[in-house]
Backbone bond lengths (Angstrom), bond angles and torsions (degrees), N, CA, C in turn:
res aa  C-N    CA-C-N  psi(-1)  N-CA   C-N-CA  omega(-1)  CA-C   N-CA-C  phi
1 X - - - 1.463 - - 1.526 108.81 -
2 X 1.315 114.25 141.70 1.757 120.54 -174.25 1.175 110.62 -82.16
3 X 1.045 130.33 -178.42 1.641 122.42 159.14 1.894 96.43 156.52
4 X 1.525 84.17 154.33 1.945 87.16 -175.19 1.575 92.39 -132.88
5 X 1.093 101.72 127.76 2.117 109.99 -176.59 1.228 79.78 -135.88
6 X 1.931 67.76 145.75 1.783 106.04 -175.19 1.218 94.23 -121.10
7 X 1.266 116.61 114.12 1.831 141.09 150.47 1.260 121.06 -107.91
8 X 1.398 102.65 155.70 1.761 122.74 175.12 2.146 92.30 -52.03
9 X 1.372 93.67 142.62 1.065 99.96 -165.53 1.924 99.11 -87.26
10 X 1.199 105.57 -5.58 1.747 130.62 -176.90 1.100 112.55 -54.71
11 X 2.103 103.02 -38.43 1.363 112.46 -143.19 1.383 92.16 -90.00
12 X 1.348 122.29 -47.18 1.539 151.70 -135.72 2.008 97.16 -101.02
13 X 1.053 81.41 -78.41 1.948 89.67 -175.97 1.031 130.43 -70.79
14 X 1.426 121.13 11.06 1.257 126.52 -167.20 1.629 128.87 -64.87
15 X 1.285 109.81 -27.32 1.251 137.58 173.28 1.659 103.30 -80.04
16 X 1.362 130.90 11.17 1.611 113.46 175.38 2.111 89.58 -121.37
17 X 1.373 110.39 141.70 0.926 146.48 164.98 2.009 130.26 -113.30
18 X 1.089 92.26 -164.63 1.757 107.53 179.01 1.687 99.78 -92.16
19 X 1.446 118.06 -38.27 1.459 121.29 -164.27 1.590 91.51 -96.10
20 X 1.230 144.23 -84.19 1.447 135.51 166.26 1.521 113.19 -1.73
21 X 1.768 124.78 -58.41 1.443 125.41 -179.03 1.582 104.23 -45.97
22 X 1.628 106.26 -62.74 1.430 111.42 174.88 1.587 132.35 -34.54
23 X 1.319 101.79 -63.34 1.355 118.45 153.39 1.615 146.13 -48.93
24 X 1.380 99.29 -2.00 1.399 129.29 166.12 1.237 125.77 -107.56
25 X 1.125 110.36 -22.54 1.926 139.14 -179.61 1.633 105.70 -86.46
26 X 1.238 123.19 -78.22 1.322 125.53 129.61 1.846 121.55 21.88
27 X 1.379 101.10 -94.52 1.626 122.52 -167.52 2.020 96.10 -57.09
28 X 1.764 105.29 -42.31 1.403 90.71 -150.92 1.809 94.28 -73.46
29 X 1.698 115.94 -23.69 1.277 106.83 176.68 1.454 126.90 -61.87
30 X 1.508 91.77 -5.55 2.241 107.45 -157.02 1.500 91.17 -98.19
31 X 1.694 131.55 -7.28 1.622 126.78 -148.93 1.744 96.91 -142.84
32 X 1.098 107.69 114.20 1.436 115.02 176.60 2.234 106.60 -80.76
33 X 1.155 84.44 -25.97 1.707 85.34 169.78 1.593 122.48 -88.65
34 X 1.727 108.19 -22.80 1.507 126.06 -176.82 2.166 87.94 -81.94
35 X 1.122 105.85 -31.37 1.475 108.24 -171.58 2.140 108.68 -76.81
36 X 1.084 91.37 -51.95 1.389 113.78 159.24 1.728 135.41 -29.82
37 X 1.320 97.28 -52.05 1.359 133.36 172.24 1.709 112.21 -64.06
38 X 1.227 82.57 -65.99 1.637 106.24 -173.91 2.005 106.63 -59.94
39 X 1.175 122.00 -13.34 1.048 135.20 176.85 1.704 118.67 -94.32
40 X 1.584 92.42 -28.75 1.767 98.55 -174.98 1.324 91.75 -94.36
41 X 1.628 139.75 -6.64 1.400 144.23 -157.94 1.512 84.68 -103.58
42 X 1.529 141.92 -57.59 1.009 117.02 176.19 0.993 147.64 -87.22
43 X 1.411 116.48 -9.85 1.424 131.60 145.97 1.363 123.01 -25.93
44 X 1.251 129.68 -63.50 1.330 162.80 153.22 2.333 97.20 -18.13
45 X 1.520 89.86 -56.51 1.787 89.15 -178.56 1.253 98.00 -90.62
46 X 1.061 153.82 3.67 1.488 151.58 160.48 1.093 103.81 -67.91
47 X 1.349 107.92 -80.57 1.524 97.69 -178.84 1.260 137.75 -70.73
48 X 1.497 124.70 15.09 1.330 134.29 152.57 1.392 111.85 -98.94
49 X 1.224 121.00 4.86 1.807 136.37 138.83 1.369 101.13 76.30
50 X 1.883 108.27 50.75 1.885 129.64 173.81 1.557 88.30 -45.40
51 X 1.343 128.85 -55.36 1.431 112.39 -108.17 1.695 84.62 -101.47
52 X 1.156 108.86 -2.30 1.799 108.12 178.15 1.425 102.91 -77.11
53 X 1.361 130.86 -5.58 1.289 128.65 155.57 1.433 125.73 -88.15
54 X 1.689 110.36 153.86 1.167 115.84 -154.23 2.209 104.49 -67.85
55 X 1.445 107.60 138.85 1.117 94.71 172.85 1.877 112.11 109.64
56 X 1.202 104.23 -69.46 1.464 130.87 -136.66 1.956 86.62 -72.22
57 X 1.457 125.01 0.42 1.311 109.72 175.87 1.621 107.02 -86.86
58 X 1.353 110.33 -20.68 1.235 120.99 -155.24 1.904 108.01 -88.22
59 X 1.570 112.81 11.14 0.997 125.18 -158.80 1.461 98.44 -77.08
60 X 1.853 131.16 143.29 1.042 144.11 137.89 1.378 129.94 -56.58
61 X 1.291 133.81 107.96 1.419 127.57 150.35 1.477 114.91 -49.29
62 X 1.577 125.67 121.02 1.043 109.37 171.32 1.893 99.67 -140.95
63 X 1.212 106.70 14.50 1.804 92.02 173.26 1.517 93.49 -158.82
64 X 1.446 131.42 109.68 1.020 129.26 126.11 1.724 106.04 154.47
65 X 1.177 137.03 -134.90 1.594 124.94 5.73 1.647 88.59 -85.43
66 X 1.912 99.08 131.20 1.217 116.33 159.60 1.125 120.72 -95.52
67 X 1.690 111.73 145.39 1.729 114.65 -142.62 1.396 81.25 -126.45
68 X 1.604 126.67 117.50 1.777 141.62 149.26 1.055 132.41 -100.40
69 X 1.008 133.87 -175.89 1.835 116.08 -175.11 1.294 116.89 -94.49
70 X 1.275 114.01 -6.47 1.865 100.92 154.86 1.328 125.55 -141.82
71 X 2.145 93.32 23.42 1.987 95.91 -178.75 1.565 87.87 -162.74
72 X 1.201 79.39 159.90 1.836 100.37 174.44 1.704 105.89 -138.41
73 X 1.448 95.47 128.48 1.489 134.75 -178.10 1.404 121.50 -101.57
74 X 1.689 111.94 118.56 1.069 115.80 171.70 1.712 112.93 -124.82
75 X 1.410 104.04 158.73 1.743 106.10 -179.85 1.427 100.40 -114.55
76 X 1.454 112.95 123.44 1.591 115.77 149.84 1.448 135.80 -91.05
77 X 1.401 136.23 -158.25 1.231 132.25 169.64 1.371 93.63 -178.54
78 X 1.265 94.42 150.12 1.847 125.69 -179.77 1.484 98.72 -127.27
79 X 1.300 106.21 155.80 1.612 122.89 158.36 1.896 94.55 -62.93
80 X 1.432 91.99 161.30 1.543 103.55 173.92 1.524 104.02 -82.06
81 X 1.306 133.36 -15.61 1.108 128.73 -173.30 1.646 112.47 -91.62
82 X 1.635 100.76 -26.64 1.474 97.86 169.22 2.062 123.74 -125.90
83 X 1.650 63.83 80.46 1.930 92.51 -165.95 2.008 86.02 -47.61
84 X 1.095 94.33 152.46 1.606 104.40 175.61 2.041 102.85 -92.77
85 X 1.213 119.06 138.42 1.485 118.69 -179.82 1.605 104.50 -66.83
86 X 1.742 104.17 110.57 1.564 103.53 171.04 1.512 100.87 -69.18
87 X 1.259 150.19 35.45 1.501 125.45 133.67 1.574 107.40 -74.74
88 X 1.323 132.44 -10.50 1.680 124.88 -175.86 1.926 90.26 -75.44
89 X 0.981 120.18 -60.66 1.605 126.18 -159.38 1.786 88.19 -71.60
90 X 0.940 116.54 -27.16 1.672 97.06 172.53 1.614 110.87 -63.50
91 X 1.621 98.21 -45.98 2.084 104.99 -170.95 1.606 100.26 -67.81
92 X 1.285 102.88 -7.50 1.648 102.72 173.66 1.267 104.60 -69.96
93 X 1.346 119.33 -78.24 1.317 128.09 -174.66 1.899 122.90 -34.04
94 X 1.540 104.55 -25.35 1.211 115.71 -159.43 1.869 100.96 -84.19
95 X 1.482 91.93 -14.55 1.602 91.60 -170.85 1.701 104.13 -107.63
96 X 1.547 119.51 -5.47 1.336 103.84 162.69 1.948 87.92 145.81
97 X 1.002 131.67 -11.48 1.571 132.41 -161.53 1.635 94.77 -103.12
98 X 1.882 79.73 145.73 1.701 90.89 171.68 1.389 118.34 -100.92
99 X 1.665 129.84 163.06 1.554 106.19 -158.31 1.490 94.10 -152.05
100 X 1.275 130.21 120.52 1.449 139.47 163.31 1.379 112.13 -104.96
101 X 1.013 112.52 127.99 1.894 120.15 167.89 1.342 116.32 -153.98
102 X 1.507 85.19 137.06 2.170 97.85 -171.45 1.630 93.30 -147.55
103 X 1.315 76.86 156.28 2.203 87.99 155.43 0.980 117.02 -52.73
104 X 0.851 115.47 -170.06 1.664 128.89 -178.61 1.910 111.33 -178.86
105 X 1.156 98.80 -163.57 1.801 118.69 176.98 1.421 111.73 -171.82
106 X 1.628 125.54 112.95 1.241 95.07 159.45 1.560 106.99 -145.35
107 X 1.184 98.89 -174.28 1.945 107.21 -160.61 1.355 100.25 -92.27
108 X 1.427 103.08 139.37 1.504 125.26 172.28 1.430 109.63 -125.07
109 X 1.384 121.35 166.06 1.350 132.03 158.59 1.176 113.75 -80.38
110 X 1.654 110.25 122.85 1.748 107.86 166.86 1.307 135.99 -44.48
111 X 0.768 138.09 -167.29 1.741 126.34 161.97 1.730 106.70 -135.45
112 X 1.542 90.80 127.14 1.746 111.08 -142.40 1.510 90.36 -101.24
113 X 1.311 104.28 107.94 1.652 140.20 159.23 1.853 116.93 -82.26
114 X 1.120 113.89 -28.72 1.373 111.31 -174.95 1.596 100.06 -155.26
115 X 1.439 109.77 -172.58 1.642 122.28 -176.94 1.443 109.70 -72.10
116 X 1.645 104.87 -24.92 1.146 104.49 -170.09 1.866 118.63 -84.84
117 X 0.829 77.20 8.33 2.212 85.89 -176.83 1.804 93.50 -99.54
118 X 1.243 123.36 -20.32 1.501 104.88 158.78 1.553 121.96 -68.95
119 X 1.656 97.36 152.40 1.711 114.57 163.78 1.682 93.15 -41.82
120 X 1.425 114.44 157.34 1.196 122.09 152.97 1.420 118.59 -61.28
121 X 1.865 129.29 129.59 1.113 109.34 -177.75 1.394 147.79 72.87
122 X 1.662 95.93 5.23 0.856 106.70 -147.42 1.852 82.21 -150.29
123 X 1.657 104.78 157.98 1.753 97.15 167.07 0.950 102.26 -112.72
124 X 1.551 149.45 -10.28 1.174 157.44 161.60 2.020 119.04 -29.69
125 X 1.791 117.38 102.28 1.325 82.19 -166.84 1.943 123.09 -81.39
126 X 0.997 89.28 174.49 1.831 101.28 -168.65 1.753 91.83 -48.93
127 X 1.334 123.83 153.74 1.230 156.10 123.65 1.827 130.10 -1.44
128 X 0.995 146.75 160.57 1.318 132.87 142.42 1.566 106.59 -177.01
129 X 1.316 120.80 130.82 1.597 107.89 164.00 1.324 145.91 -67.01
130 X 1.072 129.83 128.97 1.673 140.58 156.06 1.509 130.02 -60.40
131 X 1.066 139.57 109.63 1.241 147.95 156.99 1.810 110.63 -47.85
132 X 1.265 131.05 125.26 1.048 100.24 -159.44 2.032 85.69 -165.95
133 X 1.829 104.42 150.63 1.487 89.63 162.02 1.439 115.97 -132.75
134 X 1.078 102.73 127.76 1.969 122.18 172.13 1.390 123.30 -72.38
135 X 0.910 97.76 134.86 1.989 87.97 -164.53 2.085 79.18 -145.91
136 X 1.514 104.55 106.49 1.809 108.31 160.50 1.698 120.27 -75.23
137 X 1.248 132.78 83.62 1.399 121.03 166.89 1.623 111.30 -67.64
138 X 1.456 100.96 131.15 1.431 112.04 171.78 1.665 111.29 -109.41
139 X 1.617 116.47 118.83 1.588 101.00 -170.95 1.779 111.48 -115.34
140 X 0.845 90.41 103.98 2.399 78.06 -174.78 1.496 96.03 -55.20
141 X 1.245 82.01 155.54 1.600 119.77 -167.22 1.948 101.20 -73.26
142 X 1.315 99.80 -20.39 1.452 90.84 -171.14 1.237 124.32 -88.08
143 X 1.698 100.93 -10.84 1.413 120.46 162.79 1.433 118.23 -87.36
144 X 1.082 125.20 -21.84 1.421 139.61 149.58 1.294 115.87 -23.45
145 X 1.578 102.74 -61.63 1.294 119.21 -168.45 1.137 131.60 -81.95
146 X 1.689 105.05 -33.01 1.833 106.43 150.87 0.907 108.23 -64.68
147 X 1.629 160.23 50.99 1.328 142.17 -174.81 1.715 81.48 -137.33
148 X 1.254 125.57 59.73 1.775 122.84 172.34 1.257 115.48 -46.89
149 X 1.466 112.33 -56.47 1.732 98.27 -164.06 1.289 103.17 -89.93
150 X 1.325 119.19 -165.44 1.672 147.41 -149.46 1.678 95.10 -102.13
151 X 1.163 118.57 138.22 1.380 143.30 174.40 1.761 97.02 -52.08
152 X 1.111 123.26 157.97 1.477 153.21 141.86 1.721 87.84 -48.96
153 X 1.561 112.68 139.27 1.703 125.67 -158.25 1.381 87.71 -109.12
154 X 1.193 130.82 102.72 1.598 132.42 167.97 1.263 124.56 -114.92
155 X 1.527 108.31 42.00 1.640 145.12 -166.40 1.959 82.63 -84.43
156 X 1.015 105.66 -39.57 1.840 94.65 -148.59 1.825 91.08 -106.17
157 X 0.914 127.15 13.62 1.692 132.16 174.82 1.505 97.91 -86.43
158 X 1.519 99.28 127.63 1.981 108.94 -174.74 1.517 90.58 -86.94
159 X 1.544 112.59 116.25 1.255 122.04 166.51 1.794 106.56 -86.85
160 X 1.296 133.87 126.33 1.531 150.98 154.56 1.118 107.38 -44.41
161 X 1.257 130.90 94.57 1.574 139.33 -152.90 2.247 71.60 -106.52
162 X 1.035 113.56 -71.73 1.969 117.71 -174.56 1.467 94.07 -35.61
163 X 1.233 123.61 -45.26 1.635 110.54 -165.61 1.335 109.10 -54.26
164 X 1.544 121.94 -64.08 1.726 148.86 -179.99 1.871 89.22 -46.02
165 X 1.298 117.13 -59.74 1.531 98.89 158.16 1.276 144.21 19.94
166 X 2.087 84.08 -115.06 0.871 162.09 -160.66 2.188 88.09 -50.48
167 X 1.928 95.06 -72.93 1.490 104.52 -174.99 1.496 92.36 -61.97
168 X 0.986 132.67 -63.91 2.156 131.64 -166.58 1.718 89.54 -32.88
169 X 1.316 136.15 -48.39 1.713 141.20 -146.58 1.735 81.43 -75.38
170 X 1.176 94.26 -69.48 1.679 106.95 -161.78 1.275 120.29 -47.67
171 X 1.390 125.32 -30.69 1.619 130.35 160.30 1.424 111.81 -57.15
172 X 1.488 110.46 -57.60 1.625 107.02 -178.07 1.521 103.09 -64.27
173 X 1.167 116.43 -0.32 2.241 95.86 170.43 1.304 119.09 -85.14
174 X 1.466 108.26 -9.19 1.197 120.51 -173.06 1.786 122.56 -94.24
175 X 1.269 94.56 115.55 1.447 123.29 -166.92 1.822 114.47 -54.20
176 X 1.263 122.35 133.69 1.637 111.89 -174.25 1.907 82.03 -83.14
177 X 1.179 128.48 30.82 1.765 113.64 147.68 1.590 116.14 -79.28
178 X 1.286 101.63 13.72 1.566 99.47 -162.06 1.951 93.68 -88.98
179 X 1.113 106.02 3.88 2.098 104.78 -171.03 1.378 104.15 93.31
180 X 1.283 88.37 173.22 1.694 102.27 159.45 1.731 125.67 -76.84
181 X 1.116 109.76 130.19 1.630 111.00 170.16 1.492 114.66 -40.91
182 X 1.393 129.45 157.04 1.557 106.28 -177.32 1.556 76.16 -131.06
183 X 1.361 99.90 155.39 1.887 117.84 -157.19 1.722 98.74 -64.31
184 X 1.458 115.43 -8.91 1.824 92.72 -170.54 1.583 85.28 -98.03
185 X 1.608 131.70 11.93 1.115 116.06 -170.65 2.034 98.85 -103.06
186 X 1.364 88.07 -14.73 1.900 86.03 -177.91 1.571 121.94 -100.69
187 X 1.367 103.99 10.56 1.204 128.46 136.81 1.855 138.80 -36.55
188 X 1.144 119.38 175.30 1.414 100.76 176.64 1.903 86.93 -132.11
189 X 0.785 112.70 152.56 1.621 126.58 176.80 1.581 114.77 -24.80
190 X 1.320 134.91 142.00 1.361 158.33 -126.78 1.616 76.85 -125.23
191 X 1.649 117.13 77.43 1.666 110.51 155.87 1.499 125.33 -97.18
192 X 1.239 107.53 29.23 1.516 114.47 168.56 1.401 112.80 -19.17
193 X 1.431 96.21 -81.81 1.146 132.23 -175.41 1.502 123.46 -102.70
194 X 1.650 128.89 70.50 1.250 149.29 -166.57 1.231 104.96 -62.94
195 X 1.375 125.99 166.08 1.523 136.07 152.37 1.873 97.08 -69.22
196 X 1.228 85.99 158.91 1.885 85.76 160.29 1.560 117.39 -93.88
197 X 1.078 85.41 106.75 1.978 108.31 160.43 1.809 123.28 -20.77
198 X 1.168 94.75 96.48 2.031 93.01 -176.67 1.712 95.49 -21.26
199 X 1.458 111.30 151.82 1.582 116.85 141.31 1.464 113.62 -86.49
Protein backbone atom coordinates (compact mmCIF):
# COMPACT_ATOMS: atom_id res chain seq x y z
CA UNK A 1 0.00 0.00 0.00
CA UNK A 2 1.40 3.68 -0.98
CA UNK A 3 1.03 6.43 1.15
CA UNK A 4 3.21 9.70 1.96
CA UNK A 5 3.12 10.76 5.95
CA UNK A 6 4.01 13.83 7.27
CA UNK A 7 5.88 13.71 10.68
CA UNK A 8 7.93 15.91 12.96
CA UNK A 9 11.11 15.50 11.34
CA UNK A 10 12.50 15.09 15.36
CA UNK A 11 10.71 11.94 15.50
CA UNK A 12 11.91 10.21 12.25
CA UNK A 13 15.47 11.78 11.32
CA UNK A 14 16.98 12.10 14.24
CA UNK A 15 19.72 9.75 13.77
CA UNK A 16 21.09 11.70 10.40
CA UNK A 17 23.81 14.28 11.00
CA UNK A 18 26.96 16.04 9.14
CA UNK A 19 29.21 12.83 10.12
CA UNK A 20 26.45 10.01 9.21
CA UNK A 21 26.05 12.06 5.52
CA UNK A 22 29.84 11.42 5.30
CA UNK A 23 29.65 8.06 6.32
CA UNK A 24 27.13 7.15 3.81
CA UNK A 25 29.06 8.83 0.91
CA UNK A 26 32.03 6.98 1.95
CA UNK A 27 30.44 3.22 2.25
CA UNK A 28 28.52 3.66 -1.22
CA UNK A 29 32.10 4.52 -2.86
CA UNK A 30 33.73 1.44 -0.58
CA UNK A 31 30.56 -1.14 -2.03
CA UNK A 32 30.18 -2.12 -5.59
CA UNK A 33 26.66 -3.68 -4.53
CA UNK A 34 25.81 -0.41 -2.14
CA UNK A 35 26.91 1.37 -5.66
CA UNK A 36 24.79 -1.01 -7.66
CA UNK A 37 21.71 -0.53 -5.75
CA UNK A 38 21.86 3.04 -5.73
CA UNK A 39 21.71 2.90 -9.57
CA UNK A 40 18.67 0.39 -9.78
CA UNK A 41 17.10 2.96 -6.97
CA UNK A 42 17.34 5.65 -9.45
CA UNK A 43 16.49 4.25 -12.39
CA UNK A 44 13.24 3.34 -10.95
CA UNK A 45 12.63 7.64 -10.43
CA UNK A 46 13.78 8.27 -13.90
CA UNK A 47 11.59 6.50 -15.37
CA UNK A 48 8.65 7.68 -13.48
CA UNK A 49 10.16 11.11 -14.80
CA UNK A 50 10.92 12.75 -10.72
CA UNK A 51 13.28 14.96 -12.11
CA UNK A 52 10.80 16.87 -14.63
CA UNK A 53 9.63 18.32 -11.42
CA UNK A 54 10.64 21.42 -9.98
CA UNK A 55 13.56 20.89 -7.46
CA UNK A 56 13.75 17.12 -7.17
CA UNK A 57 17.29 17.04 -9.32
CA UNK A 58 18.90 18.96 -6.75
CA UNK A 59 18.21 16.24 -4.14
CA UNK A 60 20.92 14.99 -1.49
CA UNK A 61 21.46 11.40 -0.64
CA UNK A 62 21.96 11.42 2.86
CA UNK A 63 20.84 7.90 4.50
CA UNK A 64 21.15 4.70 3.01
CA UNK A 65 20.50 2.64 0.44
CA UNK A 66 18.83 0.51 3.13
CA UNK A 67 18.52 -3.07 2.04
CA UNK A 68 15.03 -5.24 3.58
CA UNK A 69 13.61 -8.21 2.38
CA UNK A 70 11.31 -6.87 -0.11
CA UNK A 71 12.41 -2.94 -0.44
CA UNK A 72 15.18 -0.70 -0.36
CA UNK A 73 15.15 2.72 1.36
CA UNK A 74 16.78 5.76 0.76
CA UNK A 75 16.85 9.36 2.62
CA UNK A 76 17.25 12.65 0.79
CA UNK A 77 17.43 16.32 1.71
CA UNK A 78 16.87 19.67 0.08
CA UNK A 79 17.68 23.12 1.35
CA UNK A 80 14.46 24.59 2.89
CA UNK A 81 14.53 27.09 0.27
CA UNK A 82 14.51 24.54 -2.47
CA UNK A 83 11.56 22.45 -1.16
CA UNK A 84 11.33 19.64 -3.88
CA UNK A 85 7.50 19.78 -5.72
CA UNK A 86 5.36 17.15 -3.67
CA UNK A 87 3.57 16.38 -7.04
CA UNK A 88 7.09 14.25 -7.86
CA UNK A 89 6.56 12.02 -4.45
CA UNK A 90 2.89 11.79 -5.36
CA UNK A 91 3.99 10.20 -9.22
CA UNK A 92 6.07 8.16 -6.86
CA UNK A 93 3.47 6.68 -5.04
CA UNK A 94 1.38 6.11 -8.22
CA UNK A 95 3.99 3.69 -9.57
CA UNK A 96 4.32 1.47 -6.44
CA UNK A 97 6.81 3.60 -3.75
CA UNK A 98 6.20 4.70 -0.30
CA UNK A 99 6.98 8.43 0.54
CA UNK A 100 7.51 10.43 3.88
CA UNK A 101 8.52 14.11 3.89
CA UNK A 102 8.86 16.73 6.72
CA UNK A 103 11.13 19.59 7.78
CA UNK A 104 13.76 19.04 9.49
CA UNK A 105 17.15 20.92 11.00
CA UNK A 106 20.42 19.74 10.94
CA UNK A 107 24.02 20.66 12.13
CA UNK A 108 26.81 21.63 10.00
CA UNK A 109 30.26 22.97 10.51
CA UNK A 110 30.74 26.70 10.10
CA UNK A 111 33.28 27.78 7.83
CA UNK A 112 36.28 28.96 9.96
CA UNK A 113 37.53 32.50 9.11
CA UNK A 114 39.16 33.23 12.46
CA UNK A 115 39.96 31.50 16.05
CA UNK A 116 36.81 32.42 16.93
CA UNK A 117 34.57 29.90 14.73
CA UNK A 118 36.32 27.10 16.84
CA UNK A 119 34.68 24.96 19.79
CA UNK A 120 36.29 26.42 22.79
CA UNK A 121 39.53 24.53 23.40
CA UNK A 122 39.04 22.77 21.09
CA UNK A 123 40.07 22.92 17.00
CA UNK A 124 36.95 21.47 16.03
CA UNK A 125 34.78 24.27 14.19
CA UNK A 126 31.53 25.47 16.10
CA UNK A 127 28.14 23.98 14.98
CA UNK A 128 25.07 25.77 13.40
CA UNK A 129 21.60 24.71 12.07
CA UNK A 130 20.07 24.12 8.65
CA UNK A 131 16.56 24.40 7.71
CA UNK A 132 16.24 21.67 5.48
CA UNK A 133 13.61 19.00 3.73
CA UNK A 134 13.83 15.10 4.04
CA UNK A 135 11.69 13.24 2.01
CA UNK A 136 12.42 8.85 2.74
CA UNK A 137 11.54 6.98 -0.64
CA UNK A 138 10.95 3.37 -0.03
CA UNK A 139 11.09 1.28 -3.49
CA UNK A 140 10.32 -2.78 -3.50
CA UNK A 141 12.58 -4.65 -5.19
CA UNK A 142 9.91 -6.12 -7.39
CA UNK A 143 9.43 -2.97 -9.02
CA UNK A 144 13.01 -2.64 -9.32
CA UNK A 145 12.98 -5.47 -11.29
CA UNK A 146 10.43 -4.66 -13.89
CA UNK A 147 12.43 -1.61 -14.54
CA UNK A 148 14.76 -3.77 -17.47
CA UNK A 149 16.16 -1.14 -19.48
CA UNK A 150 18.65 1.75 -18.73
CA UNK A 151 17.48 5.12 -17.31
CA UNK A 152 17.17 8.35 -19.56
CA UNK A 153 21.34 9.55 -19.40
CA UNK A 154 21.27 12.77 -17.25
CA UNK A 155 25.15 12.61 -17.02
CA UNK A 156 25.32 15.81 -19.35
CA UNK A 157 22.36 18.07 -17.50
CA UNK A 158 24.30 21.27 -15.76
CA UNK A 159 23.20 20.80 -12.25
CA UNK A 160 23.45 24.59 -10.11
CA UNK A 161 25.78 23.36 -7.55
CA UNK A 162 25.67 27.95 -6.31
CA UNK A 163 21.90 27.59 -6.27
CA UNK A 164 21.86 24.41 -3.46
CA UNK A 165 24.36 27.05 -1.97
CA UNK A 166 23.02 29.88 -2.48
CA UNK A 167 19.32 28.57 -0.51
CA UNK A 168 21.73 26.64 2.57
CA UNK A 169 23.37 30.77 2.88
CA UNK A 170 19.93 32.26 2.86
CA UNK A 171 18.37 30.24 5.79
CA UNK A 172 21.35 30.97 8.03
CA UNK A 173 20.57 34.99 7.45
CA UNK A 174 17.59 34.49 8.93
CA UNK A 175 17.17 35.81 12.36
CA UNK A 176 15.24 33.59 15.33
CA UNK A 177 13.28 37.40 15.44
CA UNK A 178 11.23 35.77 12.98
CA UNK A 179 8.76 34.02 16.26
CA UNK A 180 8.14 30.76 16.89
CA UNK A 181 7.24 28.21 14.10
CA UNK A 182 3.56 27.29 14.68
CA UNK A 183 3.20 23.29 14.52
CA UNK A 184 1.09 23.28 11.04
CA UNK A 185 4.19 25.16 9.82
CA UNK A 186 6.77 22.15 10.82
CA UNK A 187 4.89 20.03 8.95
CA UNK A 188 5.48 19.11 5.31
CA UNK A 189 2.68 20.33 2.82
CA UNK A 190 -1.20 19.48 3.12
CA UNK A 191 -1.27 16.71 0.00
CA UNK A 192 -4.61 15.52 0.78
CA UNK A 193 -5.79 16.70 -2.00
CA UNK A 194 -2.90 16.91 -4.89
CA UNK A 195 -3.06 18.35 -8.36
CA UNK A 196 -2.91 15.41 -10.79
CA UNK A 197 0.58 14.32 -11.55
CA UNK A 198 1.67 14.75 -15.47
CA UNK A 199 1.50 11.14 -17.14
Amino acid sequence: MTSIASKQANKFFDNIDFVSIVDTIKNIYMSDGAMNTILDFERVMDEADIYAYKNWINGELVQGPDIGRYSCTCIFMWPYKLMPDPRGALRLTTVGCNVEMMKGKIEVPVEVTSYDDFQSGTRYPKMHDREVWFMKIEIPFELMDDIKEGSVDIADQTIDLSEIEDAYDEDLEQTSTEGDINDSDSAAPDLAQPEEAPV
